[in-house]
C-alpha positions as a Markdown table, in Angstrom:
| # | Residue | x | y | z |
|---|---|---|---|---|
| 1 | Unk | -39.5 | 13.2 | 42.6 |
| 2 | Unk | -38.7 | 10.0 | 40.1 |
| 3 | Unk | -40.6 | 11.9 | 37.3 |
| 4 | Unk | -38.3 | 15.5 | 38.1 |
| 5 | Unk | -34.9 | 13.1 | 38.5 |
| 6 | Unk | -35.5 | 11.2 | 35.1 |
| 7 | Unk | -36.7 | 14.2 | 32.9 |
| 8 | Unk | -33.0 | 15.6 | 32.9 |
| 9 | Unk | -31.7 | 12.1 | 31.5 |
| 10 | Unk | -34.2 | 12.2 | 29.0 |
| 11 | Unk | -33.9 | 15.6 | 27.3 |
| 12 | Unk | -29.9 | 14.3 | 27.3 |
| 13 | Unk | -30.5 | 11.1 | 25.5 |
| 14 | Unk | -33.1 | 13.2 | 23.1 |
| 15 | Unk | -30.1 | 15.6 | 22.4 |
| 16 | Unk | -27.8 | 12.8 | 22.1 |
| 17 | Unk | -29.8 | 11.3 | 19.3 |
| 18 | Unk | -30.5 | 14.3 | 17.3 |
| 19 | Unk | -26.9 | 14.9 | 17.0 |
| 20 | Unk | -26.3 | 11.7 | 16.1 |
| 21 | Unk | -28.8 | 11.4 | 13.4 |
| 22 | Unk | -27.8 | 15.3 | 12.4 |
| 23 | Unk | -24.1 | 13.4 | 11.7 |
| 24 | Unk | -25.8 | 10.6 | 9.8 |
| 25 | Unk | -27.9 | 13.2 | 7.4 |
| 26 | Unk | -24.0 | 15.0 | 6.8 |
| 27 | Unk | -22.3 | 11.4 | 6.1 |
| 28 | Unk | -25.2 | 10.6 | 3.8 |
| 29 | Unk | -25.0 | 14.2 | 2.0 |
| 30 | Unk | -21.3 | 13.6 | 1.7 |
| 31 | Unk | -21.6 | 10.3 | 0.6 |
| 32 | Unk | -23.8 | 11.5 | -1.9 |
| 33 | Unk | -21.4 | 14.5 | -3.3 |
| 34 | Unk | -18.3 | 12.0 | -3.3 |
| 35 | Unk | -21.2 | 9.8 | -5.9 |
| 36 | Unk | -22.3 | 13.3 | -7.8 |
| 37 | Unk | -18.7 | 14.4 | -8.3 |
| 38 | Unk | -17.7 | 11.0 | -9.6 |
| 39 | Unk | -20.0 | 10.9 | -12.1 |
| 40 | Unk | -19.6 | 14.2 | -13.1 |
| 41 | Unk | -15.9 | 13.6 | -14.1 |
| 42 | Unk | -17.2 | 10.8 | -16.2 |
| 43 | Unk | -19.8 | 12.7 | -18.3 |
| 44 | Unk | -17.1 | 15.1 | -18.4 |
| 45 | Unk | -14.6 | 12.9 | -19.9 |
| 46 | Unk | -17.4 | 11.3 | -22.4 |
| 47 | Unk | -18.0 | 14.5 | -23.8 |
| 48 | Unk | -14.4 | 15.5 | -24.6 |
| 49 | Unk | -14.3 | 12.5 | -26.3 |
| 50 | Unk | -17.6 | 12.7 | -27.9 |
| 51 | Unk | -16.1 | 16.2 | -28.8 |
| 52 | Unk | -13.0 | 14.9 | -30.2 |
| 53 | Unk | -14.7 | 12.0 | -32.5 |
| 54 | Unk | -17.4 | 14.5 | -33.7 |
| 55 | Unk | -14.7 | 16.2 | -35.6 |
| 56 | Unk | -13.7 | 13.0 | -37.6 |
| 57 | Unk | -17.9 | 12.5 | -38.1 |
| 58 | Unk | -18.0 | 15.6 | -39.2 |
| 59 | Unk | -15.1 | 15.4 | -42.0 |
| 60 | Unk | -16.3 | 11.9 | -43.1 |
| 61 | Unk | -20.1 | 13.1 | -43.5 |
| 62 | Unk | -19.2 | 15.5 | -46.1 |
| 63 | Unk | -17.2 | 12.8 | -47.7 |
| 64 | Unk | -20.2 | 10.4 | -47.8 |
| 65 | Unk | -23.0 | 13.2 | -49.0 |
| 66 | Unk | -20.7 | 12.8 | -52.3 |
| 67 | Unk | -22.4 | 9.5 | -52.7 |
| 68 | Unk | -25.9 | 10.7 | -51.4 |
| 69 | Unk | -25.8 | 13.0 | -54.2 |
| 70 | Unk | -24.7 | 11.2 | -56.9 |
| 71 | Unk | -27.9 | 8.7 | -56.0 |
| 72 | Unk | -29.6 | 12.0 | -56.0 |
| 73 | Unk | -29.1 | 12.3 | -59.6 |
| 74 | Unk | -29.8 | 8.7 | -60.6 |
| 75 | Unk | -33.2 | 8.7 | -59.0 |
| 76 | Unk | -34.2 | 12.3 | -59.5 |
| 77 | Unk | -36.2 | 11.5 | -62.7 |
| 78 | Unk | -37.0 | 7.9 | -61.7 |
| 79 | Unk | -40.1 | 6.8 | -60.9 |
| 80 | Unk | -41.9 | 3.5 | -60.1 |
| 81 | Unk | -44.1 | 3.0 | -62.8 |
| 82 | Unk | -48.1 | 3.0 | -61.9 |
| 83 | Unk | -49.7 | -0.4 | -61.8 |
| 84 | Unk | -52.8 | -1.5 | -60.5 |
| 85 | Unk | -50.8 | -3.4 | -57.5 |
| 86 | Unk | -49.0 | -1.3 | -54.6 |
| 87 | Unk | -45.8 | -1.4 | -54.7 |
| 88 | Unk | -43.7 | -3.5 | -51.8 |
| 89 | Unk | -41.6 | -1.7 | -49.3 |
| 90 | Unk | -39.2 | -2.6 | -47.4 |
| 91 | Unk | -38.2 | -0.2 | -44.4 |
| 92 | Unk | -34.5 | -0.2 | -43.8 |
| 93 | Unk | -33.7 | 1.4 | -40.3 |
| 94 | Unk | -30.3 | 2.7 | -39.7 |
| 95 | Unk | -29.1 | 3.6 | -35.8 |
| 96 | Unk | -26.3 | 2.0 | -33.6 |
| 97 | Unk | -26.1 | 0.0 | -30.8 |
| 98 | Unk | -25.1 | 2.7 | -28.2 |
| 99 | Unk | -26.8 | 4.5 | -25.8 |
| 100 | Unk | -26.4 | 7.9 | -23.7 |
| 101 | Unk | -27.2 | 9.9 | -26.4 |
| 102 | Unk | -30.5 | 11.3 | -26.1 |
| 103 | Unk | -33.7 | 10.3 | -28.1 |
| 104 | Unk | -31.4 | 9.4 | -31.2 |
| 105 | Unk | -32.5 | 6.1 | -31.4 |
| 106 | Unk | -36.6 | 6.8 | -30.5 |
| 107 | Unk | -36.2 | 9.3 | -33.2 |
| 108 | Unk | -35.8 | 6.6 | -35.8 |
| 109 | Unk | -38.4 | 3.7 | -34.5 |
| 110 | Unk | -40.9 | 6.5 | -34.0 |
| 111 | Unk | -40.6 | 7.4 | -37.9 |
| 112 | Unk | -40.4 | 4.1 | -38.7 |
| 113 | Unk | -43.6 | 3.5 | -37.1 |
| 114 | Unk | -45.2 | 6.8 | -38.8 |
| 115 | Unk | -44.4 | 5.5 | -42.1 |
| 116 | Unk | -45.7 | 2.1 | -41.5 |
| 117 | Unk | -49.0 | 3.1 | -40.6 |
| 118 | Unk | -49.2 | 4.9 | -43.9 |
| 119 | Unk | -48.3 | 2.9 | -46.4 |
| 120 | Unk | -47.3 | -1.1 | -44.8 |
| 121 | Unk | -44.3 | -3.2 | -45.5 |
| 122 | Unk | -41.9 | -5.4 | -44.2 |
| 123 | Unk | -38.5 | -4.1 | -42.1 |
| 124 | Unk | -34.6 | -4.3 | -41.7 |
| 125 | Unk | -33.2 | -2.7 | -39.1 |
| 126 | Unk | -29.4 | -1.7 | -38.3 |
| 127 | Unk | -28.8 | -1.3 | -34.5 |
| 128 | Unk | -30.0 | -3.0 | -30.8 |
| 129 | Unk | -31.4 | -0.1 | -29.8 |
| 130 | Unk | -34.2 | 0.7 | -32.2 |
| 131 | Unk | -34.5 | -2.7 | -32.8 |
| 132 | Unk | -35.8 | -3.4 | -29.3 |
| 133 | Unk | -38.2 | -0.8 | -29.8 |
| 134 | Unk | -39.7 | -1.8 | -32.5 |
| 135 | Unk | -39.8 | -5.6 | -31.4 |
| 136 | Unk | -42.6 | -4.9 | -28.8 |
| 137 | Unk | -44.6 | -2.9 | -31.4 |
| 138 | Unk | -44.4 | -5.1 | -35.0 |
| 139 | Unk | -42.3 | -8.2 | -34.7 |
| 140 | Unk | -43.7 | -9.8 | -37.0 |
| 141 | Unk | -42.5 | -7.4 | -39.5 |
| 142 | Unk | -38.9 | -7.9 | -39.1 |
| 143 | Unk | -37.0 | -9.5 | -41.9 |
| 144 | Unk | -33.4 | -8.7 | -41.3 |
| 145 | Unk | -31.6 | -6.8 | -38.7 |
| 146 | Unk | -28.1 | -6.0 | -38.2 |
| 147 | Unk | -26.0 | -5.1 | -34.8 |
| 148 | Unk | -22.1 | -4.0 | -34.3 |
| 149 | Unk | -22.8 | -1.0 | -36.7 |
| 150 | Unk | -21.4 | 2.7 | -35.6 |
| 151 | Unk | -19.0 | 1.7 | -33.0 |
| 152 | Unk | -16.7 | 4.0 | -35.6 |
| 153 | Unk | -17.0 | 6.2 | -38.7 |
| 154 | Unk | -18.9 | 3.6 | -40.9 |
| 155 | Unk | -16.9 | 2.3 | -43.9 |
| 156 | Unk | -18.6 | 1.6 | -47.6 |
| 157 | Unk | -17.6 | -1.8 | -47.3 |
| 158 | Unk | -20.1 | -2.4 | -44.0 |
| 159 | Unk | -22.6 | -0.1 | -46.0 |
| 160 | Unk | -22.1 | -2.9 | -48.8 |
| 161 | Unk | -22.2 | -6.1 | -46.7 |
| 162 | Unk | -25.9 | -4.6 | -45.3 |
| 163 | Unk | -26.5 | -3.9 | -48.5 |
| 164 | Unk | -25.8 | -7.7 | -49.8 |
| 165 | Unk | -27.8 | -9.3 | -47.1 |
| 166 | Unk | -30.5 | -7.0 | -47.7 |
| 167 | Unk | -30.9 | -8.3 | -51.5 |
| 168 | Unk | -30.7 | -11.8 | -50.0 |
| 169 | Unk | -32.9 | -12.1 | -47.1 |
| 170 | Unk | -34.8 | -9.0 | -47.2 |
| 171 | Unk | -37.5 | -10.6 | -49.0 |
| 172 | Unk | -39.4 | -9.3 | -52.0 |
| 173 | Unk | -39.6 | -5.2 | -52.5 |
| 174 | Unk | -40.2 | -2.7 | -54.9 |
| 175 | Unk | -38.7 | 0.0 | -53.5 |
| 176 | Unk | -36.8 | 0.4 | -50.1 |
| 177 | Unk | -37.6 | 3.6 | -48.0 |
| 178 | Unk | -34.1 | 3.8 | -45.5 |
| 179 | Unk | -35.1 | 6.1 | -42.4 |
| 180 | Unk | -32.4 | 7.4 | -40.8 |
| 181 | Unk | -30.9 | 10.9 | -38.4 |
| 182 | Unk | -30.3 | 13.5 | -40.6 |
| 183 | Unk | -27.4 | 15.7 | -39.5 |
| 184 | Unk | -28.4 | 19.7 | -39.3 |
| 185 | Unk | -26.1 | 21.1 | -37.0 |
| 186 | Unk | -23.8 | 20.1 | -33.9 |
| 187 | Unk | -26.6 | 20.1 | -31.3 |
| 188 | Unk | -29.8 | 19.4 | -33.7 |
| 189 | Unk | -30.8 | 17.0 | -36.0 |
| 190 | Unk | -34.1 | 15.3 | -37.4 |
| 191 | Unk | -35.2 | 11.9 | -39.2 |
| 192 | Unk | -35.2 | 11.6 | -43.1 |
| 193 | Unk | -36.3 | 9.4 | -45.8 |
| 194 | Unk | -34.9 | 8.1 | -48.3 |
| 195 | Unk | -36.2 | 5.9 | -50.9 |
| 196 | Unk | -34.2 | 3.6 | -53.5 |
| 197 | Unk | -35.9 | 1.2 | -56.0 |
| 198 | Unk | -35.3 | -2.3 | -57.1 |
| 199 | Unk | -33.6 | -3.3 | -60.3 |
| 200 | Unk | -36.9 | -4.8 | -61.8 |
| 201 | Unk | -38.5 | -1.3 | -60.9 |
| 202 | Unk | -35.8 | 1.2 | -62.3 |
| 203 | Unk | -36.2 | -0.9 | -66.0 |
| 204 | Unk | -39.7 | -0.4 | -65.9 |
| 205 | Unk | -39.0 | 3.4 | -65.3 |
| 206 | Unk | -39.7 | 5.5 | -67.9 |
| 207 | Unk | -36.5 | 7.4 | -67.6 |
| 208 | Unk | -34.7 | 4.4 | -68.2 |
| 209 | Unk | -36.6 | 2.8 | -71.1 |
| 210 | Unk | -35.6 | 5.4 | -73.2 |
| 211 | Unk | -31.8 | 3.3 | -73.0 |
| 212 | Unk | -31.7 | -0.2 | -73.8 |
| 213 | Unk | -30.0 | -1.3 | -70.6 |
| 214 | Unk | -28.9 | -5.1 | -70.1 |
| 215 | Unk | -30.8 | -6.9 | -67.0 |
| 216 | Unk | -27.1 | -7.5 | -65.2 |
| 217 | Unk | -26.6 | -3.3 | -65.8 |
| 218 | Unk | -29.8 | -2.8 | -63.8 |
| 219 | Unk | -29.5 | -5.1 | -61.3 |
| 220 | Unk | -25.7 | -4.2 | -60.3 |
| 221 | Unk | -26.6 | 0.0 | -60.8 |
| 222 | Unk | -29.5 | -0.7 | -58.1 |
| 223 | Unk | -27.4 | -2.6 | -55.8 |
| 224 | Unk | -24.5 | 0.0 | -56.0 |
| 225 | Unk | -26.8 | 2.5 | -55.6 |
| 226 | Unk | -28.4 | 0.8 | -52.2 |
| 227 | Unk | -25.0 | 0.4 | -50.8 |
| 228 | Unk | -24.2 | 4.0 | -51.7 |
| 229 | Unk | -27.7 | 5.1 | -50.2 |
| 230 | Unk | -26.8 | 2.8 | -46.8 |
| 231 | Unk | -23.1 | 4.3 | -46.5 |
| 232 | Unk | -24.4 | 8.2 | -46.5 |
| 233 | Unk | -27.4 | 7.1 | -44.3 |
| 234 | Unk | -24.6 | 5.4 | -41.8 |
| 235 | Unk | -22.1 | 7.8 | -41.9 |
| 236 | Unk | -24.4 | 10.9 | -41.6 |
| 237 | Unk | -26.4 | 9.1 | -38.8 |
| 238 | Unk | -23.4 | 8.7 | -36.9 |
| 239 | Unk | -22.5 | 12.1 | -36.8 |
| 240 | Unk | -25.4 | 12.7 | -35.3 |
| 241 | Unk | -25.5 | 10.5 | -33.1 |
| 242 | Unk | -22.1 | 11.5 | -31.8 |
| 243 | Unk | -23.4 | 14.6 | -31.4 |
| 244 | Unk | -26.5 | 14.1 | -29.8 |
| 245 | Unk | -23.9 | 12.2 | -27.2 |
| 246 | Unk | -22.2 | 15.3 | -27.0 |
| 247 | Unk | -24.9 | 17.3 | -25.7 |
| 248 | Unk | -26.3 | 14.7 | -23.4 |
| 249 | Unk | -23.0 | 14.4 | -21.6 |
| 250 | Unk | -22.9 | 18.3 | -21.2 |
| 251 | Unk | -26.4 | 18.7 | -19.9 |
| 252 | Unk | -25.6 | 15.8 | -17.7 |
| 253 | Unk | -22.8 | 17.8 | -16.2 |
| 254 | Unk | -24.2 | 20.8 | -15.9 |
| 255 | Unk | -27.1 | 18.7 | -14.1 |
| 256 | Unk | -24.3 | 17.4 | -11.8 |
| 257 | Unk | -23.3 | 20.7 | -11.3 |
| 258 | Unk | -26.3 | 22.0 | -10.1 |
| 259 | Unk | -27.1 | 18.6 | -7.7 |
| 260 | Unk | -23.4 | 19.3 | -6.2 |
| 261 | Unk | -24.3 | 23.5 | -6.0 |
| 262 | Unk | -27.1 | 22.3 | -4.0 |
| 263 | Unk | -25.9 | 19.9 | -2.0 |
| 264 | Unk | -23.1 | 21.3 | -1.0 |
| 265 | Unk | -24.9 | 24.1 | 0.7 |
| 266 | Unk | -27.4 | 21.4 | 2.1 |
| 267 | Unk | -24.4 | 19.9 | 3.8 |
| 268 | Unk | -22.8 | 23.4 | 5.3 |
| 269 | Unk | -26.2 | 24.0 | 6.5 |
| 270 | Unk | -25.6 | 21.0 | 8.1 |
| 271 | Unk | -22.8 | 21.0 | 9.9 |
| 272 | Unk | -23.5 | 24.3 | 11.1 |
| 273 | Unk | -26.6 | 23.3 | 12.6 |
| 274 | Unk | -24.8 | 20.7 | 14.2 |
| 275 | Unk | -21.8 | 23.2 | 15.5 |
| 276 | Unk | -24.2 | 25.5 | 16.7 |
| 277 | Unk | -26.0 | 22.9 | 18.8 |
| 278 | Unk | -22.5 | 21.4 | 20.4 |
| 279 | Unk | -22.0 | 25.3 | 21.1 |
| 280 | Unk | -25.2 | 25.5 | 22.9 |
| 281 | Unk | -24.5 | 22.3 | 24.5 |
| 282 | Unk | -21.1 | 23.4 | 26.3 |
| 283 | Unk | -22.9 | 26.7 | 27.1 |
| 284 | Unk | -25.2 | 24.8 | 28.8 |
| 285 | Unk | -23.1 | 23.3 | 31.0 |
| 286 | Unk | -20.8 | 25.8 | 31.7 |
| 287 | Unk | -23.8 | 27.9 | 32.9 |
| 288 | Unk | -25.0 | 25.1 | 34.9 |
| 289 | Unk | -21.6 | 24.7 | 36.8 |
């Protein structure tokens, strides 16, 4: 008789709780779509701006690969001159700071790291984010780095201030290698090389020792030419970068899209199951009465 009087109480209070934690599963799915949709409004918003400033990249690149090919033409029949020593190389690294834009920035230490293992030198890097990649990996081949780059189109006169502290600090080199993002289109891009040569190297190129060329004419055309090399590097890197943002932004929407598709209908199914039990519930009792 207890066992027959307490079983009714019991499937009750079993009832009650799976209601209750059917209401806790809907305020956590709800709490998790207010969270979804908030951050898909912001990766919305990033990439309308991202949009917006890949325009102005986009205009200032083609200014800068004016320079690029001017240095084109200085080195294009410029070599180093064979010796019986390998020449020094110093790696100049050019990224940003920023993040949220994809594998922009692994894309440079991993080429950096490629062309290391070929031929060794020493390194200069320009950004926190690559440089934190490579610190784990070579530190002790770190000469110079600079931070506070990219924030906006790059201007020749920050491509000439990294420049000026790379002939100062940057130790001894032959010939610089800068790797950096080159831009191919609005949603692809890929890392380049390029190489520039010291002032003590381009007179002992045969091109040039066809001219008799003052020491102070050397050294100033291989300077200019290393600032012109770092502007089209930073320029055209940021427009890829900006666009590499641009696309991360919109697959993270579309992600958040999908998660808010999904648990939207996770939450209807739900409720409904909930409704449908409350149904049964007062059907219940109105069938016991």
């Amino acid at each position: 008789m207890f066992a027959r009087s307490v079983r009714p109480a019991l499937n009750v209070a079993r009832v009650a709780q799976q209601q209750s934690q059917g209401m806790a599963t809907l305020r956590e799915i709800e709490q998790r779509l207010k969270s979804v949709r908030n951050i898909e409004k912001i990766t919305k918003s990033m990439k309308v701006v991202a949009s917006t400033k890949l325009t102005r990249a986009e205009k200032a690149m083609k200014e800068a690969k004016k320079y690029g090919a001017a240095n084109n033409e200085l080195f294009k029949h410029t070599e180093i001159s064979e010796s019986e020593e390998a020449p020094k190389i110093l790696y100049v690294g050019i990224s940003s700071d920023g993040g949220l834009c994809g594998g922009i920035h692994s894309s440079i230490s991993r080429a950096i790291k490629k062309e290391m293992a070929a031929n060794p030198g020493t390194l200069a890097v320009v950004g926190d984010k690559p440089k934190s990649q490579l610190a784990r990996a070579m530190p002790q081949a770190f000469k110079v780095t600079f931070n506070s780059v990219g924030k906006d189109v790059p201007t020749f006169a920050e491509a000439s201030a990294i420049a000026d502290e790379i002939v100062k600090n940057g130790g001894e080199w032959d010939e610089i290698k800068i790797v950096s993002n080159k831009y191919l289109s609005a949603i692809s891009y890929e890392s380049g090389v390029t190489s520039v040569i010291s002032a003590k190297a381009l007179q002992a190129a045969a091109g040039f020792q066809a001219y008799e060329m003052e020491e102070d004419v050397s050294k100033d055309l291989a300077e200019f030419a290393l600032a012109n090399a770092i502007y089209t590097a930073l320029v055209e890197g940021h427009a890829a970068e900006i666009s590499a943002r641009r696309t991360a932004m919109e697959n993270a929407s579309n992600n958040a899209n999908d998660m808010m598709a999904s648990l939207q209908l996770q939450y209807n199914r739900g409720r409904q199951a909930v409704i449908t039990n409350e149904l049964i519930d007062i059907i219940t009792g109105a069938s016991a009465l």
